[in-house]
C-alpha positions as CSV (number, residue, x, y, z in Angstrom):
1,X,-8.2,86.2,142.3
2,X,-9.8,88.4,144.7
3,X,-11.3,92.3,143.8
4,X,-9.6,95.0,144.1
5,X,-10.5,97.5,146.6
6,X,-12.7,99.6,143.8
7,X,-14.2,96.6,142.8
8,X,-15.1,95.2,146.2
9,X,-16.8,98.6,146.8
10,X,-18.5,98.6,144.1
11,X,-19.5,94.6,144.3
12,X,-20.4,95.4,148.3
13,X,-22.9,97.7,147.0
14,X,-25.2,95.0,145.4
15,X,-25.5,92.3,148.4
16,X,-28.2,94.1,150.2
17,X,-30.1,95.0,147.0
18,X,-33.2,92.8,145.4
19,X,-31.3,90.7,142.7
20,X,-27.9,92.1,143.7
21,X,-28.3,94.7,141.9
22,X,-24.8,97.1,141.2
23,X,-25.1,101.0,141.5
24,X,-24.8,102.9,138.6
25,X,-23.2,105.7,141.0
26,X,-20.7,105.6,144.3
27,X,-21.5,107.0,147.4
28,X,-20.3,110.5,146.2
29,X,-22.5,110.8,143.6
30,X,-20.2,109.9,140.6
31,X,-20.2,107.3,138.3
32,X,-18.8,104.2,139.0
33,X,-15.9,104.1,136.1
34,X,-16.8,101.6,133.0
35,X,-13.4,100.6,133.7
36,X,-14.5,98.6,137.1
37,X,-17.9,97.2,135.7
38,X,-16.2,95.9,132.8
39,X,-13.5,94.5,135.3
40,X,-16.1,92.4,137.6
41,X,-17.6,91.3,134.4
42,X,-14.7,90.0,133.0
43,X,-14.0,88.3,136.0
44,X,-17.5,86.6,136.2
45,X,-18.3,88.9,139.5
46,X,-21.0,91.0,138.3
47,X,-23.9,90.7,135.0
48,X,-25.4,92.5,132.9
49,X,-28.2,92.9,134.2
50,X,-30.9,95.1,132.2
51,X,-30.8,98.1,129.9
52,X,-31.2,101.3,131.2
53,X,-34.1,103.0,128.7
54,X,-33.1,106.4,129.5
55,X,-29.7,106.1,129.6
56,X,-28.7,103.2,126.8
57,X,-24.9,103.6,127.3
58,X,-25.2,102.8,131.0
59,X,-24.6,99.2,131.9
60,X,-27.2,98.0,134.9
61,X,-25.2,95.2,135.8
62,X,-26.0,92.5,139.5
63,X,-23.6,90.4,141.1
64,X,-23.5,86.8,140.3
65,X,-23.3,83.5,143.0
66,X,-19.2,84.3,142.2
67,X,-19.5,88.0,143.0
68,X,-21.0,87.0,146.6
69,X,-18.7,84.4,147.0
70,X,-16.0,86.4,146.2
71,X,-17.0,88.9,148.7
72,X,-17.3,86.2,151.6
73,X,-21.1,86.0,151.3
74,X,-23.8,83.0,150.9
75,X,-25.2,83.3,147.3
76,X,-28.6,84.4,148.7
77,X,-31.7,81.8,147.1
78,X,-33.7,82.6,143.8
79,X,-37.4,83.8,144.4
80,X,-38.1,80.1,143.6
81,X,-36.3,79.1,147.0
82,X,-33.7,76.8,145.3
83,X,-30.1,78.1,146.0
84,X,-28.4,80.0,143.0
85,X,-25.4,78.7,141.1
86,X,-22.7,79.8,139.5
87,X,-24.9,78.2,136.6
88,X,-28.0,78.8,136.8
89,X,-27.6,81.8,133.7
90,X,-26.6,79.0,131.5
């Protein structure tokens, strides 16, 4: 299965960022709906990531080594050097 356009927006977003992380906001300034995180998680695209202290209900979420391949990128390496798999969260 392959995102849908919303998702692969909102999936494009993390590639360039440290840890892939996702925005919490699109490039209009809004929130990204709960509906597409929850989406890309469900689908093993995207993480939870961390908890966001001033904002608890927010989910800070990063793409996972499926959420790059999905897009059509190379699962960048850890900080370690070894190559991320789909895994390596186990």
């Amino acid at each position: 299965m392959r995102p849908s356009g919303a998702q692969r927006r909102y999936l494009e977003r993390g590639i360039d960022q440290p840890g892939g992380k996702l925005p919490l906001f699109d490039r209009d300034g809004r929130q990204v709906p709960a509906k597409t995180v929850q989406a890309c998680i469900e689908h093993g695209w995207a993480e939870p990531w961390t908890r966001n202290p001033i904002k608890p209900e927010w989910l800070v979420c990063r793409l996972t080594a499926a959420g790059y391949e999905a897009l059509g990128h190379a699962v960048p390496p850890r900080e370690d050097g070894h190559a991320v798999s789909p895994r390596d969260g186990d």
